[in-house]
N, C-alpha and C positions, 0 to 999 in steps of 0.2 A: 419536543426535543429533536435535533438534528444529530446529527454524527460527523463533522464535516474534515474535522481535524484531531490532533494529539488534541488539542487547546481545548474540544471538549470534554476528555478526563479532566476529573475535579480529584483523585485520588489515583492514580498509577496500581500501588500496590495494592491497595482495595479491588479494585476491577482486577488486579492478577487473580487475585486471589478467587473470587466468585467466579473467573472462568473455568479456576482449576478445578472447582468443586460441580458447575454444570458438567466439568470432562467426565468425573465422576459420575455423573448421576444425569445423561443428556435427553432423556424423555421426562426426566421427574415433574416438568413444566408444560406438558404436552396437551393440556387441558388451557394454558394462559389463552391461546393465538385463536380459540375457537371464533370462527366471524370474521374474521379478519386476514387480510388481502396484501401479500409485498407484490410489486409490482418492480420488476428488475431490469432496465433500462440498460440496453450495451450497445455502446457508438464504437468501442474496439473488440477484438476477440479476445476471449476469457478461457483458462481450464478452471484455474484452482479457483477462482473469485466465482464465477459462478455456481459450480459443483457445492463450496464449501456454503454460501452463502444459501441455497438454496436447501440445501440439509440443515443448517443452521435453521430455517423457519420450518422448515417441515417437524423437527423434535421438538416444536413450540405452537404445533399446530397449526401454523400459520399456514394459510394455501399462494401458489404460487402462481406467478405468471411472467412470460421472459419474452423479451422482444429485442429483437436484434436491427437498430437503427440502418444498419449501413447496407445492408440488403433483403428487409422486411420494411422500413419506414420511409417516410417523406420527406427528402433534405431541408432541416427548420433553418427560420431565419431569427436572430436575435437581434437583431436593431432595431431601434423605434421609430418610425417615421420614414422607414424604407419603403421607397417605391416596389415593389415585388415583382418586378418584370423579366430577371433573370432565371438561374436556377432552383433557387428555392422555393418549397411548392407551399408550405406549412410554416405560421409562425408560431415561438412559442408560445406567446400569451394563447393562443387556442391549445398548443399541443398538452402545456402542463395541464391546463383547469381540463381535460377531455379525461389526462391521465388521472387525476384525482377523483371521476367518476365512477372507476372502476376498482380504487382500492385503496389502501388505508394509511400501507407507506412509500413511497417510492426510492429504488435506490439504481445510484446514476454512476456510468463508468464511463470517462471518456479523457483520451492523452493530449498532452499537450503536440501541437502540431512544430514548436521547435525552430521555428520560423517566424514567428512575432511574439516577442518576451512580456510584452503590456500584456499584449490579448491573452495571452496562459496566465498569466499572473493572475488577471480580474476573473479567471473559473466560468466562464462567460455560462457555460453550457451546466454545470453545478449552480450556482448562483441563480442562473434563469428559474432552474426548478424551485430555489429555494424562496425567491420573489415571486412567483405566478402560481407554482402547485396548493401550497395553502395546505400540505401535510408534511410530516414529517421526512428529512431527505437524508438518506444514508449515501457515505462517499465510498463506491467500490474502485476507486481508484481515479484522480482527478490530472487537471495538469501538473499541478506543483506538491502531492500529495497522496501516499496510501497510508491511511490512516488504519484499516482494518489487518494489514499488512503487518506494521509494525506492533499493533497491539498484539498479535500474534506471536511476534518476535521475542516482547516482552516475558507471554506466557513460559514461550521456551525457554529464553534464558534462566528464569526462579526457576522451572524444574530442573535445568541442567547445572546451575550452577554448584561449585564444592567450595565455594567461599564468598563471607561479607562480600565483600570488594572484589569482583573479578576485572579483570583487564581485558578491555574490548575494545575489536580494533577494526575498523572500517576502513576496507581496502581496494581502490578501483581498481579495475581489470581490462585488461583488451575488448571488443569486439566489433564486426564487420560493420554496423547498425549504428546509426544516432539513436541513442534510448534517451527516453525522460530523467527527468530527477527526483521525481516522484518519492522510488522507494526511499532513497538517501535523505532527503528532506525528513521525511515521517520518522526513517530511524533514529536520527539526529536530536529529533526534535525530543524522540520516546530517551534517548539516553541521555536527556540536561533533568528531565523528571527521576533519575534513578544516583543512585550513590556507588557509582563506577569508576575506573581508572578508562577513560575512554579517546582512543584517537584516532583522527583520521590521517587517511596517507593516501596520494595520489602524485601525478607527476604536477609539475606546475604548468600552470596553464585549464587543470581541471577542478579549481574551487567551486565549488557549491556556493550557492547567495550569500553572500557577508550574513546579511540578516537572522540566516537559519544556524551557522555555525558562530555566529558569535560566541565567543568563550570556549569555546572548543580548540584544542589542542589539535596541530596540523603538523604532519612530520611528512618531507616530501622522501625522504628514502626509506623505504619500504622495508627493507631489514633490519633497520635501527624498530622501526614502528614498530614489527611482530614481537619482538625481544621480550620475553615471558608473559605473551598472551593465552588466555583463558579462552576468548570465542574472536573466531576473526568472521565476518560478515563481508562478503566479497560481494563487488555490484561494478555493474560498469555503468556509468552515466557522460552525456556530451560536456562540452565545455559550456560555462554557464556565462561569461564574460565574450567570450566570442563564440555567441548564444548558437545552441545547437550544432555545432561545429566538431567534427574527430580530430583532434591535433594530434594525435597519433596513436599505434594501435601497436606499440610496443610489447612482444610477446614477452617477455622479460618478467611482464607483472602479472604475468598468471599463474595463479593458487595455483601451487603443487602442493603432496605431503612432508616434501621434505622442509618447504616454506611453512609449513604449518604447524611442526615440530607436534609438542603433547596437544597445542588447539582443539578445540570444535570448530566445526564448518558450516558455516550460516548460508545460507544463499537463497530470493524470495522465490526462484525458479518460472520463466524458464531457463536451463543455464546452456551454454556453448560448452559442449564435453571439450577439452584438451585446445582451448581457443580462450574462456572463461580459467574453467577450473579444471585439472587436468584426471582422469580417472580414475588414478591410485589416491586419489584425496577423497575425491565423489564416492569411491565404492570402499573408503576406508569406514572403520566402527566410527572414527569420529565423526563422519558428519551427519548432521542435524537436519538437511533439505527436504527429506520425508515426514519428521514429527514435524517441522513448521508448517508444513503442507497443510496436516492434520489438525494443528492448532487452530489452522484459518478458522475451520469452525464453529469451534468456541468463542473465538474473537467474537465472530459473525452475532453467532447465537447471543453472547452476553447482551450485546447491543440492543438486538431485536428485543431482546427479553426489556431492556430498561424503557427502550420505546414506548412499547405496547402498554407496559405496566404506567405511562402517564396519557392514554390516551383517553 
């Protein structure tokens, strides 16, 4: 079993539900991972992805091991039939099958570079592992994708929600930085799996891939969007169309409380204080930026735990 996307949930609520219950009870399993080896692969820097994910195998017994590509490793090459006479030292058909020597799962973090939309798209550096390692590949954050992210997301929202149907509203933001689309994607993709009032709102110019929002409701003014929302989920991502690109950094669309009204405040972190989201929101009861933190965990955990249990 991999973990690469939403796409490998076969049940949403089901998985909500068994991670709420490890939250409860997060050693009850501590005896499953005995023997067995995650191996955790980061080509970008991590807090919460690594922290959570690594306590995630540790209450599973799972032993740990963490390597940090971009200044611990060997720059890999993934093309077939490449001359190697540049900068690449290591390719990966040696790097995965060396990594699969040493452990049981491996799991791979690396951003899209933003700058050639094929090459992100095809996961080249995800994908490689999942072609060559020959064990199982957790995704801690890919180019077009955080899957453990939004699973997390999900947890939250069933515990926070106060009704059936809440209305949830996915809202870009300012900042200095081209970011991926990562989170956005994953959230998207976790909110067509649930039975929500759900929209997105950015300015135009900033659509996410036809592909991923198909059927999804798009409101480009952002006031109309919030109008008796339950959770607003704020992210800022580049433009996807005039790929990796800032078409503008409009402070105008940055989550305040008063924008926020009765909401909760979603955010994957890390956030830009009063840039993103501004401080009377962030250090308001409603927001939610710390339990999702916490969630990560479980996400993490549940995962690990269904691995192991088919290996």
């Amino acid at each position: 079993m991999n973990y690469l996307s939403i796409k490998d949930i076969d049940h949403l609520a089901s998985w909500v539900d068994q991670a709420r219950k490890l939250k409860s009870a997060p050693m009850e399993n501590k005896a499953l991972g005995k023997g067995k080896t995650l191996c955790l692969l980061f080509f970008n820097n991590s807090l919460r992805t690594r922290l959570s994910t690594q306590k995630a195998a540790m209450n599973l017994g799972i032993e740990v091991m963490v390597m940090n590509f971009g200044s611990e490793g060997w720059a890999l090459e993934y093309g077939d039939g490449t001359i190697m006479d540049q900068g690449n030292s290591e390719h990966i058909k040696e790097a995965a099958r060396v990594v699969t020597q040493f452990c049981d799962i491996v799991a791979i973090r690396a951003f899209a570079t933003l700058t050639h939309k094929e090459k992100d798209e095809a996961e080249l550096v995800l994908n490689a592992f999942v072609k060559y390692a020959g064990i199982p590949v957790l995704n801690m954050e890919s180019s077009v994708g955080h899957p453990l992210q939004a699973l997390a997301d999900a947890i939250t929202i069933a515990e926070q929600k106060t009704k059936a149907r809440p209305k949830i509203v996915l809202t870009w933001a300012p900042h200095p930085r081209a970011l991926p689309h990562a989170v956005a994607n994953s959230f998207v993709e976790m909110m067509k799996l649930q039975d929500v009032d759900f929209v997105i709102t950015h300015p135009k110019g900033y659509e996410l891939n036809p592909v991923i929002t198909m059927e999804a409701k798009i409101e480009y003014d952002q006031e109309k969007a919030l109008r008796n929302a339950d959770f607003v989920y704020v992210k800022n991502w580049s433009s996807y169309s005039d790929y990796g690109k800032i078409l503008n950094q409009d402070s105008d669309w940055m989550m305040t409380k008063k924008k926020l009204g009765p909401a909760k405040l979603m955010h994957c972190l890390p956030v830009r204080r009063n840039v993103v989201v501004s401080d009377d929101a962030l250090d308001s009861d409603q927001s939610l930026v710390i339990e999702q933190a916490n969630n990560r965990t479980y996400a993490a955990q549940l995962v690990l735990k269904k691995i192991i249990e088919q290996l």
